[in-house]
Structures are given as C-alpha cells and as structure tokens.
Backbone bond lengths (Angstrom), bond angles and torsions (degrees), N, CA, C in turn:
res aa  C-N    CA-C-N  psi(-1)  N-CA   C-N-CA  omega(-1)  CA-C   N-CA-C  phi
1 X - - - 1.456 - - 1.522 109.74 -
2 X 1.173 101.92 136.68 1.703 107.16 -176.53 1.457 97.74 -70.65
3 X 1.669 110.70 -174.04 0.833 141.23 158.03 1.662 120.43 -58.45
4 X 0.897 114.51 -77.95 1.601 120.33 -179.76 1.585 99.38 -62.29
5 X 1.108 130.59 -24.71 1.725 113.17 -176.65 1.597 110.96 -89.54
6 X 2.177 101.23 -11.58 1.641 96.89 172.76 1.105 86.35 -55.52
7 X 1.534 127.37 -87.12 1.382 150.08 -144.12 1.252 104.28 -39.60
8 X 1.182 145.29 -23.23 1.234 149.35 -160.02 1.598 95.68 -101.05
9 X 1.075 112.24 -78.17 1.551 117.78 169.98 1.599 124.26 -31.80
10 X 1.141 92.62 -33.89 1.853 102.09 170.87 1.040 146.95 -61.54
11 X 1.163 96.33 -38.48 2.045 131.40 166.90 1.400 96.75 -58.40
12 X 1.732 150.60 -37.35 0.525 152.21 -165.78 1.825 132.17 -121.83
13 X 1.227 106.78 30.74 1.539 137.31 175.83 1.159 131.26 -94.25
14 X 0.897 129.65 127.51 1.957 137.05 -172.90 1.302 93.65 -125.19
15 X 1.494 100.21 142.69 1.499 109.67 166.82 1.471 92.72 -129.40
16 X 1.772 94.46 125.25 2.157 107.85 152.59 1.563 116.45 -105.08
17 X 0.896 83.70 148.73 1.993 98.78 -171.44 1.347 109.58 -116.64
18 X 1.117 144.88 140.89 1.668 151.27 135.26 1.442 112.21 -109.73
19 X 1.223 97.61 129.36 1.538 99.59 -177.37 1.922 90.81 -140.12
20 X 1.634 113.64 157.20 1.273 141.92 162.13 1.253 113.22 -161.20
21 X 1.576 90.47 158.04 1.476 108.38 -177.38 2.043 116.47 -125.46
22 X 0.996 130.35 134.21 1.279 132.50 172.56 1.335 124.85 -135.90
23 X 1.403 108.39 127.00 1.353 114.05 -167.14 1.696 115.88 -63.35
24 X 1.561 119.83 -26.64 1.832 109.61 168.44 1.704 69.41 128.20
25 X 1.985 90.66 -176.70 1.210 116.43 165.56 1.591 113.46 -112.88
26 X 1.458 132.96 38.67 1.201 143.07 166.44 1.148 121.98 -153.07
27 X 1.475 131.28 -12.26 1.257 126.41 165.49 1.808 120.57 -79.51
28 X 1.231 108.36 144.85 1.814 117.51 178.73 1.825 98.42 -54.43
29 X 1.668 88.64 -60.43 1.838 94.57 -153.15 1.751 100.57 -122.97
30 X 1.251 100.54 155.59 1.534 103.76 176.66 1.839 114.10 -87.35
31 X 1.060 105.07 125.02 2.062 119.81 -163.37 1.872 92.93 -87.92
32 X 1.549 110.28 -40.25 1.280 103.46 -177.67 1.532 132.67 -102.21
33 X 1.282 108.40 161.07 1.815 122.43 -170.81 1.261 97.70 -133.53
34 X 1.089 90.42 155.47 1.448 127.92 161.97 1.207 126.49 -147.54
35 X 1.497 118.08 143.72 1.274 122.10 -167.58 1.781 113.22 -141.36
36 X 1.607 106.10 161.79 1.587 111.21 -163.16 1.161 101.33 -125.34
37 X 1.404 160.52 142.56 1.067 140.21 175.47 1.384 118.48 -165.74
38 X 1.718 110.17 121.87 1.913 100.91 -160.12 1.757 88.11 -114.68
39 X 1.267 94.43 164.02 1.494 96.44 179.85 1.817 113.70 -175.74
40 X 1.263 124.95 168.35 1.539 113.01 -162.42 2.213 83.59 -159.05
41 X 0.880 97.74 -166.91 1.452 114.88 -179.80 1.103 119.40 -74.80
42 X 1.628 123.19 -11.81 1.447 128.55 -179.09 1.453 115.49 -101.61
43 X 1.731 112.10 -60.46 1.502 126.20 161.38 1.316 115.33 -131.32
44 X 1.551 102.15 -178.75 1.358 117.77 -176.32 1.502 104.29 -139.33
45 X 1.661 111.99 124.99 1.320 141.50 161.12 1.166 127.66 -92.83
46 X 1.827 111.13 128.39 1.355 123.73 156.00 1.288 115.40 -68.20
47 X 1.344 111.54 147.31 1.577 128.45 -167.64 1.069 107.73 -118.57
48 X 1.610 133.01 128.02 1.663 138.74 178.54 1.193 116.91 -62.97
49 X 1.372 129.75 -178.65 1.350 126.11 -165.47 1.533 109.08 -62.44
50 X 1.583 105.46 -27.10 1.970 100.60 -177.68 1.900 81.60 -162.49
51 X 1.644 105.15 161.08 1.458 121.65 166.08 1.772 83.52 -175.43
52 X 1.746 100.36 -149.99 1.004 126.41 176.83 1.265 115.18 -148.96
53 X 1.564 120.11 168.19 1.518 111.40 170.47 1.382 105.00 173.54
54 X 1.732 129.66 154.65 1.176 126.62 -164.88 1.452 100.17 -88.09
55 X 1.570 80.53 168.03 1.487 104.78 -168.35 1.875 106.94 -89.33
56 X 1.034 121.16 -9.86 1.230 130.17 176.39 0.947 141.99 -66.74
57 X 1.498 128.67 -37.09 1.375 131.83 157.91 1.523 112.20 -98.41
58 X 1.146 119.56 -13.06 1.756 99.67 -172.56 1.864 105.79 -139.30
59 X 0.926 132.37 165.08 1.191 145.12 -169.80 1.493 105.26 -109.84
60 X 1.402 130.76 121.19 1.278 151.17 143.87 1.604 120.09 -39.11
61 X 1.755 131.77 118.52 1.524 112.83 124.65 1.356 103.68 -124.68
62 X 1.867 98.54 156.52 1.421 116.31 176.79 1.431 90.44 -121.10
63 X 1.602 106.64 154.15 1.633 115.69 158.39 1.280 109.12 -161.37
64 X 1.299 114.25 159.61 1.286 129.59 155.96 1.457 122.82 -116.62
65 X 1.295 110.85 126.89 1.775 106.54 177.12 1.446 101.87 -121.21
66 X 1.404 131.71 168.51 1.490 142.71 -130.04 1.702 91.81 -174.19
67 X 1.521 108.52 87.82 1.726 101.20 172.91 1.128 105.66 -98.83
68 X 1.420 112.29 178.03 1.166 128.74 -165.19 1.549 107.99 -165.34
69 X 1.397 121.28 129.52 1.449 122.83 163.66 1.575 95.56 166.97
70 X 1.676 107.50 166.69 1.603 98.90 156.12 1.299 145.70 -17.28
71 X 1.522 115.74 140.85 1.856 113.75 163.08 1.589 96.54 52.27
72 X 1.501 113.89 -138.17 1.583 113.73 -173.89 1.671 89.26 -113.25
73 X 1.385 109.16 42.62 1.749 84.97 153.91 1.724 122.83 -83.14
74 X 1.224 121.10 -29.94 1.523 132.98 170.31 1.733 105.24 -39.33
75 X 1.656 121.63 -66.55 1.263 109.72 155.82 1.628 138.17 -40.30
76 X 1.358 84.68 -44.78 2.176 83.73 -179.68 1.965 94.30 -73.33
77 X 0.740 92.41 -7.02 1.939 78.80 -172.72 1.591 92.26 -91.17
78 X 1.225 133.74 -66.00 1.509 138.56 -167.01 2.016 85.35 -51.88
79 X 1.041 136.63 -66.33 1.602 128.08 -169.06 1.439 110.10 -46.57
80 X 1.206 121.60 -41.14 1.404 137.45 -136.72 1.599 88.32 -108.95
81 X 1.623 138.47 0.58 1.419 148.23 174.19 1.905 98.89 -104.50
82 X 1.049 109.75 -31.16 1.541 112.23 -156.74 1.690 97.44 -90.16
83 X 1.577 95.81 -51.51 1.234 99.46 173.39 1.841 142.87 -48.58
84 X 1.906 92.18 -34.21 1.331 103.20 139.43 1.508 155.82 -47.50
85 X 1.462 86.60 -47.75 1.695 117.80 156.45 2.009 97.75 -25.99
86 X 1.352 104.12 -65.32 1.398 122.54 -134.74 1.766 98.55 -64.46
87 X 1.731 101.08 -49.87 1.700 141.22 -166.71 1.950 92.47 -59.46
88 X 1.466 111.08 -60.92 1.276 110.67 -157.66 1.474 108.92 -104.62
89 X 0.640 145.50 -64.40 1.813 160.89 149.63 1.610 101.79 30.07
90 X 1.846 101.28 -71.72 1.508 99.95 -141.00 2.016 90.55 -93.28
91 X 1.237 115.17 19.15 1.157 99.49 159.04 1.503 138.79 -68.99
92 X 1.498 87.98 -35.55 1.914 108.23 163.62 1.413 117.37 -64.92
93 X 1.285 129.73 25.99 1.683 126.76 -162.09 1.610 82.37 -76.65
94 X 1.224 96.74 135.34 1.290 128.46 143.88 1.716 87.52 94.84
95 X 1.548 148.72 30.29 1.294 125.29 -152.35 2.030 83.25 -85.44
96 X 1.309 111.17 123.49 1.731 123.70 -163.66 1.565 103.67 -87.99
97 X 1.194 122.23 110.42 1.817 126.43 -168.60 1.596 89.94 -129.91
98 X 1.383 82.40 152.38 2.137 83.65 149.02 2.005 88.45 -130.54
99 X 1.352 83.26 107.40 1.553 107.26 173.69 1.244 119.82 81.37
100 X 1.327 139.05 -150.78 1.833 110.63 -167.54 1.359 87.71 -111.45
101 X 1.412 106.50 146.34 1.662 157.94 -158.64 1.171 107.34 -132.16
102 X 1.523 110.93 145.50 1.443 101.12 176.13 1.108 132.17 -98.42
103 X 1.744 109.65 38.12 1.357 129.83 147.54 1.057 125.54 -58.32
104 X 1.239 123.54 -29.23 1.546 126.90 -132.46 1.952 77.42 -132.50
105 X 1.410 96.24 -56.07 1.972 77.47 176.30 1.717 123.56 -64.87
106 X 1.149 109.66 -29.17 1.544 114.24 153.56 1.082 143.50 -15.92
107 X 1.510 95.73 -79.92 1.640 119.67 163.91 1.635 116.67 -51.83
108 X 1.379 110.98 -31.62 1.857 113.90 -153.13 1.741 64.76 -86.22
109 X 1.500 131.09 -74.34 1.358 116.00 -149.43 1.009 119.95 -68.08
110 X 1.639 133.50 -10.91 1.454 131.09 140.77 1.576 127.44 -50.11
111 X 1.115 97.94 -29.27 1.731 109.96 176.84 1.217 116.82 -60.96
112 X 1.795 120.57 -59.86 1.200 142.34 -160.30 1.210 95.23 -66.24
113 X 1.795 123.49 -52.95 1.469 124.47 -143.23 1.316 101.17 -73.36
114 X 1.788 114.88 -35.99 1.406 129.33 166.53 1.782 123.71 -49.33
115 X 1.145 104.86 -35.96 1.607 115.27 -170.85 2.161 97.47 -74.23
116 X 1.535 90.66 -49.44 1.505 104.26 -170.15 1.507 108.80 -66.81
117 X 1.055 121.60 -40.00 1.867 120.29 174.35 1.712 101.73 -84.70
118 X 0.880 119.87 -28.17 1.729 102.18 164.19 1.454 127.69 -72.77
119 X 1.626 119.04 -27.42 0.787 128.93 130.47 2.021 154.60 -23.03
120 X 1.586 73.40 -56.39 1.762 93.37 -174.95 1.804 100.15 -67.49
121 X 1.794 87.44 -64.21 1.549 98.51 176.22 1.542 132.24 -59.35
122 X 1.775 103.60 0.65 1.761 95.37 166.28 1.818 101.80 -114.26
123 X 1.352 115.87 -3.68 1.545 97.97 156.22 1.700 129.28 -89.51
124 X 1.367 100.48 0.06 1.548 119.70 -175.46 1.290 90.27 -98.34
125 X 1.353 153.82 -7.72 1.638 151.04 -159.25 1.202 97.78 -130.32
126 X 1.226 151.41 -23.25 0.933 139.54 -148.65 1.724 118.77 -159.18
127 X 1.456 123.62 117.08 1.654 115.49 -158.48 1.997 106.89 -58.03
128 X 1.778 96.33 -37.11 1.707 92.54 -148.36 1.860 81.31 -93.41
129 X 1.187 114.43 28.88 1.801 107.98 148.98 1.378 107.49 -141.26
130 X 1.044 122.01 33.98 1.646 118.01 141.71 1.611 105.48 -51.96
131 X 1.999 89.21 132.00 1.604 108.10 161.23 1.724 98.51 69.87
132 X 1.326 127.61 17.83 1.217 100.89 177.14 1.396 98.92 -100.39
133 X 1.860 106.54 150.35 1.343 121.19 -172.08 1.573 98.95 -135.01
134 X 1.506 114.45 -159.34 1.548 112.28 -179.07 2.207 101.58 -175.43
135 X 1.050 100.01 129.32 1.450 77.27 162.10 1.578 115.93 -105.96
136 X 1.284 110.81 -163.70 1.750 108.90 -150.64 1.450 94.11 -150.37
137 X 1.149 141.71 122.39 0.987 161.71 -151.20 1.883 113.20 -141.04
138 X 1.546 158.94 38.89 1.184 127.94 -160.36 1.013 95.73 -135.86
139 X 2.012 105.02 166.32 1.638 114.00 173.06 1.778 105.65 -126.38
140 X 1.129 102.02 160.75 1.663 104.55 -159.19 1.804 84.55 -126.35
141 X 1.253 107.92 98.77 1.434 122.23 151.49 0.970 118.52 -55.73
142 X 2.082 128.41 134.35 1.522 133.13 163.18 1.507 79.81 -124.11
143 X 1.356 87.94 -177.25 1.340 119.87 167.30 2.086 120.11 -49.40
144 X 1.409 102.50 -22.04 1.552 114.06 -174.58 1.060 115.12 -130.66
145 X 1.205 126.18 -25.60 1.912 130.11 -153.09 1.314 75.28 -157.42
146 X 1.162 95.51 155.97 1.568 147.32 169.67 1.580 112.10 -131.29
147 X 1.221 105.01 106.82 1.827 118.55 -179.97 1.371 107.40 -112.95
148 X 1.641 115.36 139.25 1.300 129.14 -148.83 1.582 99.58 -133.03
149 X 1.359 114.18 156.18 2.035 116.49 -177.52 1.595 83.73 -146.55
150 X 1.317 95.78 154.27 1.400 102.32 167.60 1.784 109.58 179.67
151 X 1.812 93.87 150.16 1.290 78.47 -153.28 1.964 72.36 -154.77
152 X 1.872 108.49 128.82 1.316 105.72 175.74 1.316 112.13 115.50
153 X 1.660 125.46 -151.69 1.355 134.28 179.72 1.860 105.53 -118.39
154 X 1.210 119.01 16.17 1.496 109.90 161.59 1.357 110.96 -89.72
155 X 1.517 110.54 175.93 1.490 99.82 -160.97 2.050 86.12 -137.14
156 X 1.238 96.79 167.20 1.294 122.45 170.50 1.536 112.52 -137.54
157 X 1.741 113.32 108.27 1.376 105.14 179.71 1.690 104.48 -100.79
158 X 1.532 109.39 178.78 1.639 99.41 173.42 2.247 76.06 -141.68
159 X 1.513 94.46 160.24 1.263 111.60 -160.35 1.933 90.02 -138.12
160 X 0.942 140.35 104.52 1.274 136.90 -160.46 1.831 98.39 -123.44
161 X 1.220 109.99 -12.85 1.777 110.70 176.29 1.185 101.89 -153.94
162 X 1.335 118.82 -177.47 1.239 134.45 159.61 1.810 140.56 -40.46
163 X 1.391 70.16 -44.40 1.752 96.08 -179.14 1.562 125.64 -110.37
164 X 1.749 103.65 20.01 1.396 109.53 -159.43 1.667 100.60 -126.19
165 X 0.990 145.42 148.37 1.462 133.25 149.52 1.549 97.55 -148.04
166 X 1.413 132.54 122.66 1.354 152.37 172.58 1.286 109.87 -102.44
167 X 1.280 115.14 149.86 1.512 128.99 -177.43 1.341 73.48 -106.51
168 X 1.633 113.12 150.47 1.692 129.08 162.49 1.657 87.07 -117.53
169 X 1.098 143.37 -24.11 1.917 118.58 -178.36 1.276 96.86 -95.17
170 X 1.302 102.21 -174.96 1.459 136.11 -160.21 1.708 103.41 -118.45
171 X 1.129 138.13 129.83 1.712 122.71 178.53 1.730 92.54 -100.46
172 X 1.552 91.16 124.18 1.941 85.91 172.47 1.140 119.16 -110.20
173 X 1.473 96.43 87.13 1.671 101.63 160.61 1.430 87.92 -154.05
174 X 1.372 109.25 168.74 1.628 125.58 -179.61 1.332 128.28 -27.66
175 X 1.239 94.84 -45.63 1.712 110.03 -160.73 1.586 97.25 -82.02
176 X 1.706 126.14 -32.38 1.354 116.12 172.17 1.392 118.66 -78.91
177 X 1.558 119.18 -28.79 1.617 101.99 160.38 1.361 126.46 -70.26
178 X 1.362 133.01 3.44 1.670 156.39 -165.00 1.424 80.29 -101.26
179 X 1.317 124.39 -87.41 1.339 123.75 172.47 1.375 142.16 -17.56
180 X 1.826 96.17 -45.97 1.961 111.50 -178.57 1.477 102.21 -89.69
181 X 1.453 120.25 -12.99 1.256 131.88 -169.92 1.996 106.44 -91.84
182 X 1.304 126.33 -3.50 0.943 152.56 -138.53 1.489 137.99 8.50
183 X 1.811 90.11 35.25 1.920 128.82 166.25 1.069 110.97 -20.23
184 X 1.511 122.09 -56.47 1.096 140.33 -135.93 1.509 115.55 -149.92
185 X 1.668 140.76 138.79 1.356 131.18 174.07 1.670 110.79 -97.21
186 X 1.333 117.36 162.57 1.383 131.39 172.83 1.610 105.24 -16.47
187 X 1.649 104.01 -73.64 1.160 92.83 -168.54 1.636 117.94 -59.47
188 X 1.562 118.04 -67.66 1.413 93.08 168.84 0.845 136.56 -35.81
189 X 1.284 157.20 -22.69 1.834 159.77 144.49 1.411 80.67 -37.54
190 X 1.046 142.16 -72.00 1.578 128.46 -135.02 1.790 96.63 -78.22
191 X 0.835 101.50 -30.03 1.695 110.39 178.57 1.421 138.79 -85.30
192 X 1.244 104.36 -15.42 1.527 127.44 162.28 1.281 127.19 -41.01
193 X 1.272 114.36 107.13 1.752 117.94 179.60 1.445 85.04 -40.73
194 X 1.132 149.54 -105.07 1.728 169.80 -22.97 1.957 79.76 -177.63
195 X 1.308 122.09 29.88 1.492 107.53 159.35 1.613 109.67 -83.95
196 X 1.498 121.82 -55.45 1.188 104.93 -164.37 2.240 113.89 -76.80
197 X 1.487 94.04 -0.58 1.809 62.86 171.11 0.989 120.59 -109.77
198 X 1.662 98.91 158.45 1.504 123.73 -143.28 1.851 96.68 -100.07
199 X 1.515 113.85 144.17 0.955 136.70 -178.39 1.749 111.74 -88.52
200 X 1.237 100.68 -46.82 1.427 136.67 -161.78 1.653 111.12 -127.50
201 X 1.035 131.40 127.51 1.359 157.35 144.99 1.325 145.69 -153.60
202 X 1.199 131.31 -172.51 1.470 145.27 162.99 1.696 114.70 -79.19
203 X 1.193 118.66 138.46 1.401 125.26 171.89 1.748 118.15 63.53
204 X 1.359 121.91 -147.68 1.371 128.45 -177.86 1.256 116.51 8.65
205 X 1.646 151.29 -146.07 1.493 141.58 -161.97 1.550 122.54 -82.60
206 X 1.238 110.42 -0.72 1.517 124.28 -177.21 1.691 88.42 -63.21
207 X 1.885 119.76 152.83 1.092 135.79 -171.14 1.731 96.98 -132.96
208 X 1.402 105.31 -45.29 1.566 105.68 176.25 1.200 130.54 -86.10
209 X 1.137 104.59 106.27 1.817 110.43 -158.01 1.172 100.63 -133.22
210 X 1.630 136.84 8.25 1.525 114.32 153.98 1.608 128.70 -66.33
211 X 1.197 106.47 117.53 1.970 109.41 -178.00 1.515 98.52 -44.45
212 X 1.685 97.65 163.11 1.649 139.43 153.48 1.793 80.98 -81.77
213 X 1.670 88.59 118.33 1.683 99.65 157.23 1.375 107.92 -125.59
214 X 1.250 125.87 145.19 1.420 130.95 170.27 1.940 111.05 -149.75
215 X 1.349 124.21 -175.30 1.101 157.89 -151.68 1.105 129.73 -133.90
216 X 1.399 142.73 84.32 1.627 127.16 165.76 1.403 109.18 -103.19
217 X 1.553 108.03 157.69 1.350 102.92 -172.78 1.926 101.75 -120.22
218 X 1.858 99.20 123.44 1.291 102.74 -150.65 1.875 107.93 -72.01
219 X 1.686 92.15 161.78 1.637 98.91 -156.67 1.480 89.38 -126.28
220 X 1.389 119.06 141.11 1.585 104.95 149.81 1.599 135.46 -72.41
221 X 1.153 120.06 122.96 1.430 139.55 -156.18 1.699 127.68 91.71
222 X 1.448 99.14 5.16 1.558 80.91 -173.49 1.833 106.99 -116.77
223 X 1.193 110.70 167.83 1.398 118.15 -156.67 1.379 114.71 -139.89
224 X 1.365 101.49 160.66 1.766 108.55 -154.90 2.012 90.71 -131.62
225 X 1.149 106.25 134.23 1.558 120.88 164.57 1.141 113.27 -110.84
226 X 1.239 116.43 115.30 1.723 123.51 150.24 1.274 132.83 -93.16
227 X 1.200 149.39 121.41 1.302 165.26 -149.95 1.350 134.54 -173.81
228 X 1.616 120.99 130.14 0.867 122.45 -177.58 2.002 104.38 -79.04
229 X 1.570 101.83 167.44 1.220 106.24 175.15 1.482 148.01 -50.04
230 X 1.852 87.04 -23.27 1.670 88.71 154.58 0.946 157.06 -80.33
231 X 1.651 100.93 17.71 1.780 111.44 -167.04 1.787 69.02 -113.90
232 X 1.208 138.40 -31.20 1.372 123.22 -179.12 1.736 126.68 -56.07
233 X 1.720 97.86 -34.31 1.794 105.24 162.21 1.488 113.35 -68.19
234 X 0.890 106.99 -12.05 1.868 99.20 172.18 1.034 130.90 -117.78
235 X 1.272 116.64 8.51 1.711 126.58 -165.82 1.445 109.78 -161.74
236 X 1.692 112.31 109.12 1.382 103.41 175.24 1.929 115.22 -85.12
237 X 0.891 77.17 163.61 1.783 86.44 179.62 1.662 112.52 -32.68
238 X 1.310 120.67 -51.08 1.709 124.43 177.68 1.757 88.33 -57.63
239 X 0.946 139.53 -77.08 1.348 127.82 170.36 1.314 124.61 8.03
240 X 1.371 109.01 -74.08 1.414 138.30 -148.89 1.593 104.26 -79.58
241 X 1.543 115.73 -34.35 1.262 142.16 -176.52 1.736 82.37 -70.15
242 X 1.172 97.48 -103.03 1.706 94.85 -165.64 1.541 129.56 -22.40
243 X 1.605 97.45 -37.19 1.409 98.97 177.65 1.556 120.01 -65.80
244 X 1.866 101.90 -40.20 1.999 93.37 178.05 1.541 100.76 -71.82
245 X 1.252 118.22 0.52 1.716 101.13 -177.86 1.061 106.50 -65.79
246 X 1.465 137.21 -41.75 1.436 152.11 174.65 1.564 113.42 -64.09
247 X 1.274 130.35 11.13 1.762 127.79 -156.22 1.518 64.22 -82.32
248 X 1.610 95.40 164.72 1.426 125.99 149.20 1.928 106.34 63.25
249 X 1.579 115.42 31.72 1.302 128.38 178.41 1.678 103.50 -101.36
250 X 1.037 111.09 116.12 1.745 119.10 -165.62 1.669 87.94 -55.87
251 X 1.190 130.84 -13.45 1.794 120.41 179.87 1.202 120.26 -62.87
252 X 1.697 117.21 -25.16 1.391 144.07 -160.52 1.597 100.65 -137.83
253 X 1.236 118.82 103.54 1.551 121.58 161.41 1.254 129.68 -91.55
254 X 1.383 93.83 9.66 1.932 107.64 178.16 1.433 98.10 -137.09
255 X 1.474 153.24 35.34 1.361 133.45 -143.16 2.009 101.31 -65.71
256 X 1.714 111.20 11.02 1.438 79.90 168.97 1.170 100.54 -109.37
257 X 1.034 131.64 20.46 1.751 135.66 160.74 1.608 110.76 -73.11
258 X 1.170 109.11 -30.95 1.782 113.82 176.17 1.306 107.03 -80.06
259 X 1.303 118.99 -40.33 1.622 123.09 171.18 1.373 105.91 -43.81
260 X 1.375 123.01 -80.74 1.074 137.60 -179.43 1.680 110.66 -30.97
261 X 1.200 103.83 -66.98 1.704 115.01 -172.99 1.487 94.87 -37.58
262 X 1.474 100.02 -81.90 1.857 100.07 170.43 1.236 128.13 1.22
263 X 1.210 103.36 -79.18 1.542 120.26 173.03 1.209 130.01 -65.80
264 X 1.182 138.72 8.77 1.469 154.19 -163.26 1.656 86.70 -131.50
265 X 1.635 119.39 -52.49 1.356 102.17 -174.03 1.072 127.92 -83.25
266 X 1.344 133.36 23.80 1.639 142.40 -162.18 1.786 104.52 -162.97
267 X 1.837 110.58 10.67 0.835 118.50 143.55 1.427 116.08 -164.92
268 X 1.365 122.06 -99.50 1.697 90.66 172.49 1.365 97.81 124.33
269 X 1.452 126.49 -4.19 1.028 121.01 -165.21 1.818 115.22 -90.73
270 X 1.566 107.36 -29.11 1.540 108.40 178.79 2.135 96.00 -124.27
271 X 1.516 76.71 -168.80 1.664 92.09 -168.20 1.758 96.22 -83.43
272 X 0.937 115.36 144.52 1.424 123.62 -154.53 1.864 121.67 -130.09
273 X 1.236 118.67 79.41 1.068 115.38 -148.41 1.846 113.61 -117.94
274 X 1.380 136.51 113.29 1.297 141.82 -164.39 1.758 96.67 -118.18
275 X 1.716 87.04 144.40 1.608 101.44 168.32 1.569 90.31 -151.04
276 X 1.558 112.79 128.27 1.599 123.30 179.80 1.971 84.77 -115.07
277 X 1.516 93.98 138.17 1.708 106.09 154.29 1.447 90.02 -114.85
278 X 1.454 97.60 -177.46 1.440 122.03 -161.61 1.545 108.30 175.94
279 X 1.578 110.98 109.56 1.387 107.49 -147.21 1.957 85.89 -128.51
280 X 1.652 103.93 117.41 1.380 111.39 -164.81 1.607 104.42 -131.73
281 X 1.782 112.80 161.78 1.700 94.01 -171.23 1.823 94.04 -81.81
282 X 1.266 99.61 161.48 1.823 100.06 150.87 1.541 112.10 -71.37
C-alpha cells in the first residue's frame, strides 16, 4: 500500500479489542494487567474488556504488564506500571510523525524511567515490596501508525495475513537472544531451564530499562496480540495464528478468552494474560 492510499484508508479505521486475564491453576493471586485506554485532548477513557471504536478522533493505548517479586508485590508492581500508562501517556495525543519521531520515543523513555524509579523506590521503602519488578508490554494507536515499547518477557505479535504472525519485541533474557540468534528452535526456547530470567525489566535490580520502540503502519484487517508469557507456556506460535484467524467469529465474543482458556488448559502453570486488536474499515 502506498503512501497516499495509507492515509486515505486511515481516516476510515476502527479498532476492536478483547482482552482477559487469568490467574493459572497454581498461582494464589494474579501479578498481571492489562489495560485499554482511549483518549483525545480533552479526556481520557477506560476501555472494557473488548468494544470497538474509530480511529479518528481519539488515540488508543493497550498493555500488558507481568510483575513479579515477593508476597503480592509482583501485583502492586504490574498496577502501579499501567497506572502510569494512564498519568503520562495521553499528554502526547496527537504527537503527528510519519513513522517513529522522537516524540513518540520520548514519551515511551519517559514512561519506563518513571514506572522503574517508582518502582525501585517502593521496594527500597518498604520490606513486603522488596525485588518487585514488572515488564511492560504496549502499543499507542493514532489515526496511521501504531507505536509499540516493550521491555521484559511479554510479547507483542503483529499478524498482517493469514499465513503470517510476527513477534515485533525482543524477549530479554538468554534463551530469546539463543532464539533471535537462531541457537536454538521454538520448542527448545519453550523448554529452557534459563527461560524465565529476565535480562531486562522494570523496578527491583535491573539497570537497563530503556524500551524496544518501534512502528507499524496501520492496515485494514490486520492485527496485533499482546500477552504476557503465560499464554506463551501453553500455546506455540502455529497456535496463536489459528486462533486470531477466528477473532471477530460471532461463536466467540471474547476470542481472547479462548486464547487464554487454551493456555491455562495445556498449561496452567503462570498467570496468563491476552489482548487481540483488530483494526477494520467502517
């Protein structure tokens, strides 16, 4: 698609979302969030588990964060990332690029550095949030592009056809540069003692906390998954493909509630959390 037929095509785009979250079949409490959030120059709206809405007057973010630390500090850290989201985000409405600008990287590395010292400084203050961290996962819908930050072991895929599903992040810990390095295949990644530690995060002893920022430039029909890592122990990528093939099938009015289920039932082991967009003309 050219240039002038994005722009053209754009004016006329809706994005619907379903998102859920489930705590597993072994965890006490749920560590991860996710969040929806529309907003324009006047206010800013929370978004329900799924709807729809144009792309024209207001600007989109979705995320998922994935905490982790002692007791329920892992939860207060994943809230206490989203909640940021909410505070700093929609001040940039409308920052106008063709492709990423360093408006848009600005804001994400003001975001992060903010999430990570609020963080640092409530496990350094406080005993029952020692070590709590969070990763950060979101994409910031305009009217044309969709710009993405990410920081940790959640993932952001983009799905551009039928037969395609791409990861756009990076997983930072060992086993995903073993992986990007092509060390290692799917399944071993999924099997790796050394999958869950983290290279990269939010809060507790992590130091490198500037996000993976990137850019897609939005299409009608194609779709973006966000998820934390526990829908990743239960579902390999051919999975994940088939399943958004089905988004938006009147059989399923949540299809990331089936994701989820999936993945909880063929593993079950962590908190398990899906958000599908799906960006269509009116």
């Amino acid at each position: 698609m050219t240039q002038a037929e994005q722009a053209s095509t754009s004016e006329y785009l809706q994005v619907s979302w379903w998102g859920t979250t489930d705590p597993g079949t072994t965890r006490e409490n749920n560590e991860d969030a996710f969040l929806g959030l529309m907003f324009n120059a006047r206010r800013s709206q929370y978004l329900g588990k799924y709807g729809s809405a144009s792309l024209s007057d207001n600007d989109f973010v979705f995320a998922v964060s994935d905490g982790m630390g002692g007791a329920n500090a892992g939860e207060f850290a994943s809230k206490i990332a989203i909640e940021k989201i909410t505070q700093l985000l929609p001040k940039g409405f409308r920052v106008h690029a063709s492709g990423m600008q360093s408006g848009f990287t600005d804001l994400f590395e003001e975001l992060y550095q903010e999430i990570h010292k609020a963080l640092v400084y409530l496990g350094s203050s406080y005993p029952e949030c020692s070590g709590m961290g969070s990763t950060l996962s979101l994409c910031w819908l305009t009217p044309k592009w969709l710009y993405y930050a990410h920081l940790g072991d959640s993932r952001i895929y983009y799905q551009s056809n039928p037969t395609t599903l791409k990861q756009l992040t990076s997983d930072h810990n060992h086993v995903g540069w073993l992986f990007r390095e092509g060390k290692i295949n799917e399944r071993e990644a999924r099997t790796h003692p050394r999958r869950h530690g983290l290279q990269k995060a939010l809060g507790a002893d992590y130091q490198f906390v500037s996000p993976q920022v990137g850019a897609v430039a939005l299409e009608p029909g194609s779709r973006f998954l966000l998820c934390s890592d526990g829908l990743i122990e239960g579902l390999w990528n051919k999975h994940l493909l088939d399943s958004l093939n089905t988004t938006g099938s009147n059989s399923s009015p949540n299809p990331a509630e089936r994701l989820v289920t999936e993945a909880v039932e063929r593993s079950g082991v962590d908190n398990t959390t899906a958000l599908i967009l799906e960006l269509k003309p009116i």
